[in-house]
Residue, then its C-alpha position, 0 to 999 in steps of 0.5 A: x924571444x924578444x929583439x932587443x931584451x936587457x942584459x939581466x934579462x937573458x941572463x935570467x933566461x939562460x939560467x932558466x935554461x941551464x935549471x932544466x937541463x940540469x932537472x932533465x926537464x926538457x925532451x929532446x924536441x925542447x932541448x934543440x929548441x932551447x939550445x937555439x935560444x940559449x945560444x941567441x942569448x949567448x950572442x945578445x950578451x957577449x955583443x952587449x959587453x962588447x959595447x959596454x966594453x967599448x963604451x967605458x974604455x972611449x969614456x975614459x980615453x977622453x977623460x985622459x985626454x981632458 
């Protein structure tokens, strides 16, 4: 998994691992792993709200306080 990937990105790639749990496609090795990976992406994206979040909410305070 790359550093840095775009938000859509992870999305996609946590649905994709969502998919093959729900199919029973992964054994058990390949669950752990990707139940690692899914939660880095997890993080990744609760991490880029938080700053798109944070961002949006400074914007609109200086617009205010034009």
């Amino acid at each position: 998994m790359p550093k840095e990937i775009k938000y859509e990105e992870a999305v996609r790639q946590l649905e994709d691992i969502v998919a093959k749990m729900e199919n029973n496609e992964l054994d058990v090795d390949s669950l752990s792993q990707q139940l690692k990976t899914a939660q880095k992406l997890i993080k990744m994206c609760k991490d880029k709200l938080s700053r798109a979040d944070s961002d949006i909410k400074k914007i609109l305070q200086d617009e205010g306080n034009d």
